[in-house]
C-alpha positions as CSV (number, residue, x, y, z in Angstrom):
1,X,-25.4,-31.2,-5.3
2,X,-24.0,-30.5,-8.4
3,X,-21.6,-32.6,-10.4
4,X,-18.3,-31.5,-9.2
5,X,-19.3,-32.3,-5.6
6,X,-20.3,-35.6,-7.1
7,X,-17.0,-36.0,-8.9
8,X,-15.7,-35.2,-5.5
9,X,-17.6,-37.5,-3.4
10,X,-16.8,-40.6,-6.0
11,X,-13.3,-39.8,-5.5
12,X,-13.0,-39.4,-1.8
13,X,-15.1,-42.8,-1.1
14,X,-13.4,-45.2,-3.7
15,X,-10.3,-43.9,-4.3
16,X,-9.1,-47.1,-4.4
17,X,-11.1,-48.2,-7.3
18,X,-9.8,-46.6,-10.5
19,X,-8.4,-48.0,-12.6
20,X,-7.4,-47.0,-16.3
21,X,-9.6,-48.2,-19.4
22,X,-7.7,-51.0,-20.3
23,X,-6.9,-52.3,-16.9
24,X,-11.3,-52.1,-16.2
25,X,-11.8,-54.1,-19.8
26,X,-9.7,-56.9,-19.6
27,X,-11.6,-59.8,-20.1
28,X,-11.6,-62.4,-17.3
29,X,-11.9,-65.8,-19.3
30,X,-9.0,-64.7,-21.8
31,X,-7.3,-62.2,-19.9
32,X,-7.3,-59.6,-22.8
33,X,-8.1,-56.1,-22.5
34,X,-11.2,-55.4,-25.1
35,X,-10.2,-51.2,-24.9
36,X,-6.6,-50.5,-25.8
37,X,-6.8,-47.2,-24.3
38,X,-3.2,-47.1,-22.5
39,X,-3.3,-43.2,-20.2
40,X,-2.8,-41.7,-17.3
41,X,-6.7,-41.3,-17.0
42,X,-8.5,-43.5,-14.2
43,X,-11.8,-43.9,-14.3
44,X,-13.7,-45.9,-11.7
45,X,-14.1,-49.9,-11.6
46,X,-17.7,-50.6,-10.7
47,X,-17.2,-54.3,-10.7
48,X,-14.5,-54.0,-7.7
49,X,-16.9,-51.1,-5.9
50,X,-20.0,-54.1,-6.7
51,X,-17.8,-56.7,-5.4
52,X,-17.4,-54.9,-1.8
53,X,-21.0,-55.3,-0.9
54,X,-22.2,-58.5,-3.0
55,X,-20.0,-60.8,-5.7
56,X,-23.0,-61.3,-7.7
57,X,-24.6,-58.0,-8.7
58,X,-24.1,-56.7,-12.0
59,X,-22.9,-53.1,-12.5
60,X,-22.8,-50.3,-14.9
61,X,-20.1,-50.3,-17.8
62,X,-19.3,-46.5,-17.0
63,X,-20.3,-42.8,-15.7
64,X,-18.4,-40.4,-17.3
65,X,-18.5,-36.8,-14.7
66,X,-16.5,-34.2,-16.7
């Protein structure tokens, strides 16, 4: 598999998980975003996709797939 069928793959099973920069580093106890990178670009929440199978387990901060 290379990394456009992986790109691929991440897309088609959590679609509904992206989320842009800012939106993924806003800060839960002060509700501020810590990356004020407002685009178009989504990139994928690993928090919500963590939260699906178990509320506790901690997650990566990112994967970038070109």
């Amino acid at each position: 598999m290379n990394v456009y069928e992986i790109k691929k793959l991440f897309e088609t099973k959590f679609s509904k998980h992206f989320s842009t920069i800012a939106e993924i580093s806003k800060d839960d106890n002060n509700r501020e975003s810590l990356c004020y990178y407002y685009n178009y670009n989504k990139f994928l929440d690993f928090d919500k996709i963590a939260k699906e199978y178990h509320p506790n387990w901690p997650t990566v901060d990112m994967i970038f797939l070109i």
